[in-house]
Structures are given as structure tokens and as C-alpha cells.
N, C-alpha and C positions, 0 to 999 in steps of 0.2 A: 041547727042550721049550719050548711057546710061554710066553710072560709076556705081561699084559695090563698096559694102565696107561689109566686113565681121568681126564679132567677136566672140572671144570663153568666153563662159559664165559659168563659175562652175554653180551646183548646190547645193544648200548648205549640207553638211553633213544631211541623215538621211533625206532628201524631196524626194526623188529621187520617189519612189510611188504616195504622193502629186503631186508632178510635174507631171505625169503620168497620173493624174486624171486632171488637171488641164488644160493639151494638151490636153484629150476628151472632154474639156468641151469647150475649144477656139475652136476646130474641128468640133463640132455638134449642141450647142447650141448658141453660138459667132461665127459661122463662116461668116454668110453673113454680121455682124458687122466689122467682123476683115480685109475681103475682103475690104467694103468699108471706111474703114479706111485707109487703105495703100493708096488705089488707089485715096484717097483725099491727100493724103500728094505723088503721085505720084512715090511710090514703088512698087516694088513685093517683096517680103517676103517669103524668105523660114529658118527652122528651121531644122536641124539635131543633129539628140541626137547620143553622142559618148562616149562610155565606154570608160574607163583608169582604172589602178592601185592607182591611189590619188583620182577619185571619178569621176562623168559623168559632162558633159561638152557639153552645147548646142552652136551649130556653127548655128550663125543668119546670112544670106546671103541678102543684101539687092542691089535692081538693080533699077534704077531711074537715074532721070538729076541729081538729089544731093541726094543723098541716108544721107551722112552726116545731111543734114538739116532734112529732114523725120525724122531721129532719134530724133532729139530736139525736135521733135514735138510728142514723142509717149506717153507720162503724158502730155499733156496739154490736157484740157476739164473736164466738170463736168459731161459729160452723162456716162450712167451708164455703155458704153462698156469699154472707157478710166478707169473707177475706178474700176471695174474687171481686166482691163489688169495690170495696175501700182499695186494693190495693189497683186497679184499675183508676178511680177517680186519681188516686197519688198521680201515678205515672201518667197519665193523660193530661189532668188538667191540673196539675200541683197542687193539691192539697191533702191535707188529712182530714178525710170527712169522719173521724172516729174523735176528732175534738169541736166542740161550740162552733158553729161562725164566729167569725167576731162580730160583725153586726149579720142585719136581716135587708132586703129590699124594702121599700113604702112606697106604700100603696098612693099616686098624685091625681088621679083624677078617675071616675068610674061615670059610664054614661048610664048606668042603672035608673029611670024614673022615680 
């Protein structure tokens, strides 16, 4: 049974264009990379970009047996799609996605019957 896990992602002050460029570049020239990446760590991956008042904010929608573990796994590797991905999330949205979250999102309410 699939499980989903979703997260919202600032992007940092003043990348918002950067990051723009950075999505055409995961979309066009990464994309059959970024395809067989997920679907090795046994995800679908989807991204949605969201305007607000304090700054844009990308919602990562991820669906797999353990989407949780896929994510540990999206900075591990030395080929060169993993160090375009990881070093793009650094510089975009500050993080190093090559170490744990510290925590996870939870899940508060689901209209499922």
C-alpha cells in the first residue's frame, strides 16, 4: 500500500528566479536522471511551487511503500545527478539534503472514508 508524505519547502529570500532556472534544468536536462532516481528509491515525486506574502514555498509530494526512507536517500551518491540535485537544494532552500531531516511532517487530519 502506497503512503505519501508531503513537505513545504521555503525558498530562500531572493533565489526565487534561480530556483526557476534550476526547475528547467531538473525538467529538461535532469529529467530522465531525476525519473530514475526516484523510481530507484521507489517514489513518485511531485513538486508544486506556491506563492505567499513571506516568500514562495515549494510543496514536495512524495508517494511510495516509504516515501520517509526515499527521502534519506535523496543526497546519498557521488554521480553527478545526486550532486546537481543536493547541491542545488543547499543553495536554494538551505539545506543539506545529504543528512536526516531532523524531524518529519505529520500527518493532522485525512478526509479518506
Amino acid at each position: 500500500m502506497s503512503k505519501l508524505l508531503a513537505m513545504a519547502i521555503p525558498i530562500l529570500p531572493g533565489k526565487e528566479q534561480e530556483w526557476a532556472k534550476w526547475m528547467h534544468e531538473l525538467k529538461t536536462v535532469h529529467y530522465r536522471e531525476f525519473v530514475a532516481s526516484r523510481k530507484r528509491l521507489g517514489v513518485r515525486e511531485r513538486v508544486f511551487l506556491q506563492h505567499s506574502p513571506t516568500g514562495d514555498v515549494v510543496i514536495v509530494l512524495l508517494k511510495g511503500d516509504d516515501p520517509a526512507a526515499a527521502l534519506s536517500q535523496f543526497g546519498i551518491g557521488d554521480d553527478e545527478f545526486t550532486r546537481f540535485f543536493a547541491d542545488g537544494v543547499m543553495r536554494l532552500h538551505g539545506f543539506d539534503i545529504k543528512q536526516p531531516p531532523a524531524s518529519l511532517p505529520e500527518l493532522m487530519i485525512d478526509s479518506k472514508a
